[in-house]
C-alpha positions as a Python dict, from the first residue, in 0.01 Angstrom:
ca = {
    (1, 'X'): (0, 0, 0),
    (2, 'X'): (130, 363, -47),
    (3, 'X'): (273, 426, -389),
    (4, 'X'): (574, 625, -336),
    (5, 'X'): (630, 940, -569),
    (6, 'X'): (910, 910, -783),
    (7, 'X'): (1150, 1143, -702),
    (8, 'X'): (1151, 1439, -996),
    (9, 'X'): (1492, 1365, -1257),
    (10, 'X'): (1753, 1591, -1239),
    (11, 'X'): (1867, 1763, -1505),
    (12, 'X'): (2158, 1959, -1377),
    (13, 'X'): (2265, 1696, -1225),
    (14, 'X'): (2335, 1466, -1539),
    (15, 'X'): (2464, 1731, -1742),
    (16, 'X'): (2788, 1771, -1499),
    (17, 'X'): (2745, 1393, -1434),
    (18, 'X'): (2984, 1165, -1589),
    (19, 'X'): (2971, 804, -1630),
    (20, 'X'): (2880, 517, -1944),
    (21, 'X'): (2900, 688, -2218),
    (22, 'X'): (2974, 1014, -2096),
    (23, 'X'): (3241, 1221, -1973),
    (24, 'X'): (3391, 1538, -1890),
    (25, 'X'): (3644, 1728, -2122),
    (26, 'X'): (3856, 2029, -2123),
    (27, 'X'): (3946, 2220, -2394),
    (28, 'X'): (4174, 2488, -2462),
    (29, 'X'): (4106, 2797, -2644),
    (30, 'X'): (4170, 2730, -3060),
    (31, 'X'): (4100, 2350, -2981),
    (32, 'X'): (3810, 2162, -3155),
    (33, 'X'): (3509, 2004, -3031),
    (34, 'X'): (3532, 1807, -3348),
    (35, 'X'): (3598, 1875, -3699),
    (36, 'X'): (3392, 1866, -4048),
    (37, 'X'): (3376, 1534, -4191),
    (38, 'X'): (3411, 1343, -3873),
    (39, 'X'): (3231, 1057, -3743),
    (40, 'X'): (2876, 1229, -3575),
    (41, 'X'): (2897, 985, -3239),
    (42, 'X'): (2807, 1206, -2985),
    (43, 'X'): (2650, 1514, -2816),
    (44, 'X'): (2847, 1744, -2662),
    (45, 'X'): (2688, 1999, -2392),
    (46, 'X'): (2886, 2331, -2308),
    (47, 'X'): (2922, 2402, -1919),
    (48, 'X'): (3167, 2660, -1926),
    (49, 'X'): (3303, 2874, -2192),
    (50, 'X'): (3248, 3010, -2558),
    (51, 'X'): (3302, 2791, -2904),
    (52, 'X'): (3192, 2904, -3233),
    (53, 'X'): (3084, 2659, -3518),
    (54, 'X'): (3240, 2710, -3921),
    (55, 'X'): (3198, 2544, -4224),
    (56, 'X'): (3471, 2515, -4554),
    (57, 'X'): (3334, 2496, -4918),
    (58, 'X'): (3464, 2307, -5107),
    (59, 'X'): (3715, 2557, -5241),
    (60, 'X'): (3845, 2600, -4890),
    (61, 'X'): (3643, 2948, -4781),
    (62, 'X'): (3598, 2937, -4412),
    (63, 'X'): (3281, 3107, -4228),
    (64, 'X'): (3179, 3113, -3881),
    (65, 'X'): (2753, 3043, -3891),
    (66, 'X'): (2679, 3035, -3521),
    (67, 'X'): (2845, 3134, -3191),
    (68, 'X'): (2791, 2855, -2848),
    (69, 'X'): (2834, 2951, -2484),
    (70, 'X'): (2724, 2804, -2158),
    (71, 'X'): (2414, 2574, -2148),
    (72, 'X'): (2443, 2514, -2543),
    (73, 'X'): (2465, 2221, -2707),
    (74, 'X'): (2629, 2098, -2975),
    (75, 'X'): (2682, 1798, -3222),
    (76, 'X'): (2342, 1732, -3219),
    (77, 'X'): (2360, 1549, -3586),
    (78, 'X'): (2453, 1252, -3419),
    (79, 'X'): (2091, 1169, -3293),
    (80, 'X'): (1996, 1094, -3697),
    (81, 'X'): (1834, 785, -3764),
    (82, 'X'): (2172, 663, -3926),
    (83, 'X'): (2501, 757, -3815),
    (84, 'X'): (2654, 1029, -4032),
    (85, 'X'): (2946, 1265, -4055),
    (86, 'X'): (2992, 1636, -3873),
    (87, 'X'): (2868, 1910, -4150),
    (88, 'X'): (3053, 2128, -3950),
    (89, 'X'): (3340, 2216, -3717),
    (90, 'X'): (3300, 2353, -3341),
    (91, 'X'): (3627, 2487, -3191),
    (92, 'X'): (3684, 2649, -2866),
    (93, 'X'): (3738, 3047, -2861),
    (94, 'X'): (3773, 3073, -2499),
    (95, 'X'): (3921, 2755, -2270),
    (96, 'X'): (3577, 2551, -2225),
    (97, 'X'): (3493, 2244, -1992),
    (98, 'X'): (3196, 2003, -2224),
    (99, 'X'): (3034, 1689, -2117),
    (100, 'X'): (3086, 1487, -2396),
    (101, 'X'): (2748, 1254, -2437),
    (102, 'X'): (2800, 972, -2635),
    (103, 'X'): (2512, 890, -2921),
    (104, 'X'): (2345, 594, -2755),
    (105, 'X'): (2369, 725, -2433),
    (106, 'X'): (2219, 1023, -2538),
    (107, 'X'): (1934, 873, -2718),
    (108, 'X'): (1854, 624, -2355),
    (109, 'X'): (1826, 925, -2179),
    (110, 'X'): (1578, 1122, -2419),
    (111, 'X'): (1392, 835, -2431),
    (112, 'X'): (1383, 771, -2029),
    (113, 'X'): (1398, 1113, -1843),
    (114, 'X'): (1115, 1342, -2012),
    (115, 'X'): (1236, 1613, -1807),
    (116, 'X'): (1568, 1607, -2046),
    (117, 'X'): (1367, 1551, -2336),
    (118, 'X'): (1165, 1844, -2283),
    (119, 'X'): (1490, 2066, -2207),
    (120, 'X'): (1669, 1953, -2524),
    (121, 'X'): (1372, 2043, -2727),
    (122, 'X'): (1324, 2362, -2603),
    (123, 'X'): (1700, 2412, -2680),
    (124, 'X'): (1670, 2267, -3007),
    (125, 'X'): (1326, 2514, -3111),
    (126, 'X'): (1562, 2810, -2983),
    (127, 'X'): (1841, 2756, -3239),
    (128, 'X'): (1592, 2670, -3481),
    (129, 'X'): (1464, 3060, -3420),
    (130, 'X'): (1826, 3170, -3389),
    (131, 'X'): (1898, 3060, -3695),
    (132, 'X'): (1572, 3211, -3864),
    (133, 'X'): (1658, 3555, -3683),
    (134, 'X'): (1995, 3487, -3817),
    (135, 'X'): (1841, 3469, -4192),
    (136, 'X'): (1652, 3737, -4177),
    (137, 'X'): (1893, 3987, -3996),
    (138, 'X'): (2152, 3895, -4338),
    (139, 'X'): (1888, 3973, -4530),
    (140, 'X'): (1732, 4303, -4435),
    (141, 'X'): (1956, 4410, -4211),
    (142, 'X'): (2283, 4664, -4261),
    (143, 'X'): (2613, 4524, -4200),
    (144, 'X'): (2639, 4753, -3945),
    (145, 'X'): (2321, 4633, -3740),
    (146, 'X'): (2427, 4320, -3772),
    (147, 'X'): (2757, 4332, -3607),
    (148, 'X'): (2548, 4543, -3311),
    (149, 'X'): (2316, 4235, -3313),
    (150, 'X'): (2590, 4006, -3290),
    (151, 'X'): (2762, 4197, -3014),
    (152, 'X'): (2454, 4227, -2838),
    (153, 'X'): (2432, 3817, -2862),
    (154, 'X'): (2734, 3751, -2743),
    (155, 'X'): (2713, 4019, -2467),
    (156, 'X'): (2393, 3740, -2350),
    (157, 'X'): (2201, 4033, -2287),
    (158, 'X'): (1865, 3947, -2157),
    (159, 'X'): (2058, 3665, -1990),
    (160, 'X'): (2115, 3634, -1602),
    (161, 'X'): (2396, 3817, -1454),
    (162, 'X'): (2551, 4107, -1593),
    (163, 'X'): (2401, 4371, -1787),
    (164, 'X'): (2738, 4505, -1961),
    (165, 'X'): (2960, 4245, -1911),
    (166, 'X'): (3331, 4189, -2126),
    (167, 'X'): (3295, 3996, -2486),
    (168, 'X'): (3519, 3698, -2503),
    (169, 'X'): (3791, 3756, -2734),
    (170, 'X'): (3700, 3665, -3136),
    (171, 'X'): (3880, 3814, -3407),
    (172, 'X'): (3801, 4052, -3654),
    (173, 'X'): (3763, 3817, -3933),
    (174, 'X'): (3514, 3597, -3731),
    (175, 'X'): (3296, 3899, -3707),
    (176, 'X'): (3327, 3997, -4048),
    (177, 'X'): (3243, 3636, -4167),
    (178, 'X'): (2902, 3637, -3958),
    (179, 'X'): (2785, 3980, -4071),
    (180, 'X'): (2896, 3947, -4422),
    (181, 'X'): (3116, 4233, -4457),
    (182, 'X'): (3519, 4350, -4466),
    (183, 'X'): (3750, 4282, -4143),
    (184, 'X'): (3812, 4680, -4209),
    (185, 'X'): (3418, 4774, -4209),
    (186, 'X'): (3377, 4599, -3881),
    (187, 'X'): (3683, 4827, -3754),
    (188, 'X'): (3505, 5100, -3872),
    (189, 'X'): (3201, 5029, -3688),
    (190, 'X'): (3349, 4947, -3363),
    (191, 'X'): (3518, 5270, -3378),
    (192, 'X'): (3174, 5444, -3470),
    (193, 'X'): (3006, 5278, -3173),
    (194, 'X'): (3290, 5348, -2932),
    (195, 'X'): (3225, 5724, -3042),
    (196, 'X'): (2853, 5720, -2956),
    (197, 'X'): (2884, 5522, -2605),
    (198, 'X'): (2767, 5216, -2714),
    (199, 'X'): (3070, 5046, -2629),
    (200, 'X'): (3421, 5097, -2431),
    (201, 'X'): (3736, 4955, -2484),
    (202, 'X'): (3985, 4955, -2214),
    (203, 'X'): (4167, 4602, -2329),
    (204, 'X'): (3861, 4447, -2357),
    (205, 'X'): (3521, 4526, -2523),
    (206, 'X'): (3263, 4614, -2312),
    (207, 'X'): (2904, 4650, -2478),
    (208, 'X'): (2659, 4885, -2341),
    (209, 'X'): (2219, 4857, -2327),
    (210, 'X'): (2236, 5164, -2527),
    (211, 'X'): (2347, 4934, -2830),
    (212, 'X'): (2019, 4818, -2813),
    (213, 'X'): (1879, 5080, -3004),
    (214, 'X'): (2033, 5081, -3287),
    (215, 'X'): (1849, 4685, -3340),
    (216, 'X'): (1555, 4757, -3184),
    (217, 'X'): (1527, 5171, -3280),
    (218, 'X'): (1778, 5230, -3564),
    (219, 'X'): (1905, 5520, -3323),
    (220, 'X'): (2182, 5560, -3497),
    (221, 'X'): (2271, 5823, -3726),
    (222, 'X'): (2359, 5826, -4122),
    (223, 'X'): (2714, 5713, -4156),
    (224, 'X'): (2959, 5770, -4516),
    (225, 'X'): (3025, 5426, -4686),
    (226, 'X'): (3328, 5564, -4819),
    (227, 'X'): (3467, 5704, -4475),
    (228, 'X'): (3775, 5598, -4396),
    (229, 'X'): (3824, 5307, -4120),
    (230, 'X'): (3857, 5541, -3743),
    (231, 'X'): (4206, 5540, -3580),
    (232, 'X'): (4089, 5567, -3227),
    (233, 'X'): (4103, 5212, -3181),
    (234, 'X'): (4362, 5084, -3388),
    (235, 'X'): (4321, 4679, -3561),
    (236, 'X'): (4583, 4548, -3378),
    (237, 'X'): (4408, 4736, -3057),
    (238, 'X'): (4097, 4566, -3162),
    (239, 'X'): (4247, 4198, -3234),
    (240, 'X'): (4426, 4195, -2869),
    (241, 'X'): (4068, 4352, -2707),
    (242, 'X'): (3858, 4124, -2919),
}
């Protein structure tokens, strides 16, 4: 008797694949994934669209620690041996379509399809290095790189597709919260990039490769901490392009 080969799983397929314990939900921009404190019941995989996940303290101080677009996932505290409460909350920035995976479900599946397995490891060892990359940029880094590094993330370059593409819009204050520095400094700096052709703003942001150096080749010159915010690009201009 032939043994038939089994056919290979498909992973693309079950992530836009709803069904027992899963399904498919739309969010609009400002609207949460889930917030802090809740029950951790389920996975949630992005398919479309950009989220960004904060944390309060306990005396109510707000900060954005990681941005999510498509192919993330998110919510993955709900795969702990004992079911436990969201550390964090993930909101929508731009309007987002999530398959929403629901803890045992997701657990069958890891344990069934390797092919998945192996995929949400990888993804998982990524953000693990993210995060690191993240620690060390805050630590050794100038504000200033840092919101070029940020810009540069969320720009996906080395990604597929397009090489200078439009940021979503995220507000001053989120970017000031991830780099550690004043919603006025980060005005400052996108004026002092828009000056040097690292990025244009015609409504939107638009990030050049040039930015590039200034992570990888600190090609950009010495700047006056005292200098006054740029009027070029007004905050207001920024907020709407942003």
């Amino acid at each position: 008797m032939v043994e038939l080969d089994k056919p290979a799983f498909d992973v693309a397929a079950l992530l836009i694949k709803t069904g027992l314990g899963r399904k498919t939900i739309q969010l609009a921009p400002k609207q949460p994934f889930f917030s802090q404190g809740d029950p951790a019941d389920s996975v949630f995989y992005l398919q479309n669209g950009r989220a960004r996940i904060t944390v309060v303290s306990a005396i109510g101080k707000e900060a954005t620690i990681t941005l999510l677009t498509d192919g993330d996932f998110v919510g993955e505290e709900a795969l702990a041996s004992a079911p436990s409460l969201r550390l964090a909350t993930a909101t929508a920035i731009t309007a987002c379509t999530a398959l929403k995976i629901g803890r045992q479900e997701m657990i069958r599946t890891m344990h069934e399809e390797h092919a998945f397995s192996d995929l949400f490891l990888k993804f998982m060892l990524a953000r693990s290095m993210r995060v690191q990359a993240d620690l060390i940029d805050q630590l050794f880094n100038s504000s200033e790189k840092r919101l070029a590094r940020i810009l540069l993330l969320m720009a996906q370059f080395g990604q597929p597709g397009e090489t200078e593409p439009l940021l979503p819009k995220i507000s001053q204050e989120v970017l000031a919260e991830m780099i550690g520095t004043t919603r006025s400094r980060v005005n400052f700096f996108m004026n002092r990039f828009r000056k040097l052709g690292f990025i244009d703003y015609n409504g939107r942001i638009r990030v050049h490769k040039s930015l590039l150096n200034v992570v990888l080749h600190d090609q950009l010159p010495e700047s006056d901490a005292g200098e006054k915010p740029a009027s070029e690009i007004s905050t207001e201009q920024l907020e709407a392009g942003l």
